[in-house]
C-alpha positions in Angstrom: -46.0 0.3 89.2 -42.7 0.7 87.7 -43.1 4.3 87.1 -44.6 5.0 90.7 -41.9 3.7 91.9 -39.0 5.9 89.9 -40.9 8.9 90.3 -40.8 8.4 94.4 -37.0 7.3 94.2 -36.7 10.5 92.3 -38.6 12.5 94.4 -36.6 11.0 98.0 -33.3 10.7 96.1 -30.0 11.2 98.3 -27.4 9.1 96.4 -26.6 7.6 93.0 -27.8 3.9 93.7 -31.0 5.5 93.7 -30.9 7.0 90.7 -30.0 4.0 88.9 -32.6 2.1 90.4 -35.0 5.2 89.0 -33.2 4.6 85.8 -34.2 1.1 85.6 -37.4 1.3 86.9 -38.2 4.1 83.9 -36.4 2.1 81.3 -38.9 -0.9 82.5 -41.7 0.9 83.0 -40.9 2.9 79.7 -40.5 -0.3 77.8 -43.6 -1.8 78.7 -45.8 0.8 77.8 -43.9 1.7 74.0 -44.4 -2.2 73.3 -48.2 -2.8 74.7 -49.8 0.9 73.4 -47.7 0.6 69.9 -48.7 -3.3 69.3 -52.4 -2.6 70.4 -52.3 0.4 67.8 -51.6 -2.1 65.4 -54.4 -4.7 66.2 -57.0 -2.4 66.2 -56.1 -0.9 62.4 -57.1 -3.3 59.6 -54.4 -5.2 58.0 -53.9 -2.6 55.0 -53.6 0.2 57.2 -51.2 -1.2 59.7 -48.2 1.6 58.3 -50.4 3.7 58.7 -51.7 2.9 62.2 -47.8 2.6 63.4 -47.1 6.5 61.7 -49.6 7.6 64.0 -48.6 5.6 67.0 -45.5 7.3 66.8 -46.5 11.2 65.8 -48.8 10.6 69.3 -45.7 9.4 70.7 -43.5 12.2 69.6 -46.1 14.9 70.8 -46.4 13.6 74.0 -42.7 13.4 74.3 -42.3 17.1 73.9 -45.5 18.2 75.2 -44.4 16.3 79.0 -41.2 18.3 79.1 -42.9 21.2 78.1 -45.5 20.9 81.4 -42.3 20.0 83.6 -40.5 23.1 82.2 -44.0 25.0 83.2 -44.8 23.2 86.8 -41.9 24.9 88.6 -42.8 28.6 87.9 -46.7 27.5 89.4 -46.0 25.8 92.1 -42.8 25.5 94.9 -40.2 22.6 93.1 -40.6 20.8 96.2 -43.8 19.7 94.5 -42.5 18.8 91.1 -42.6 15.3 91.8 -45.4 14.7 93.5 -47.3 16.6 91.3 -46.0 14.4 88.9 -47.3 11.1 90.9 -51.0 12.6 90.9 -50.7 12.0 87.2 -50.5 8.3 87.2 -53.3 7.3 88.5 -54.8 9.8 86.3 -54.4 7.7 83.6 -54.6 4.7 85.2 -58.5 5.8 85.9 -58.3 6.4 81.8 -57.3 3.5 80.6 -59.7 1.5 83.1 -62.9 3.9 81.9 -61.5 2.5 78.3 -60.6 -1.0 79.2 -63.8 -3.2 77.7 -64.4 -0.3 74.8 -60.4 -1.6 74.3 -60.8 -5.2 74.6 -63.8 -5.4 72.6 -61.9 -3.7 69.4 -58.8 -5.4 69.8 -61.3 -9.0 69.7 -63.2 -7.5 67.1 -59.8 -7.2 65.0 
């Protein structure tokens, strides 16, 4: 919800206060996600491979990191920049619909652990 929410303010932003209230709704929705995704990384690895597990938490991490910059460096010779944003929204239920396709497969390896 959080990151709905910035990428809107973003997309309708006239003045600063709405950038900073896109700055704190990424920093929470941003926060959330690093902590859930990197502690559910570790439950699912066994004990002796938790360093392991958190290494490759963050090398996903890092590609995605340049790989979403590279896309919205991309985007704007594609399409009109008037649809950076929205395009941009179209992605999050994307992997909203991800994560619920996942969810039990998830759940059930997180209990499992």
């Amino acid at each position: 919800m959080a990151t709905i929410g910035y990428i809107i303010l973003l997309s309708i932003m006239r003045n600063n206060f709405e950038m900073l209230l896109a700055a704190g709704l990424m920093a929470v929705g941003f926060g959330v996600m690093v902590s859930v995704s990197q502690s559910t990384a570790l439950l699912l690895a066994p004990m002796e491979e938790q360093g392991l597990a958190n290494a490759t938490y963050y090398l996903g991490s890092d590609i995605g990191m340049s790989i979403g910059p590279i896309i919205g460096g991309i985007l704007p010779t594609i399409l009109p920049l008037k649809f950076f944003y929205p395009v941009m929204l179209v992605v999050v239920p994307l992997t909203a619909i991800i994560y619920l396709v996942n969810r039990r497969k998830l759940n059930a390896a997180v209990q499992y652990n």
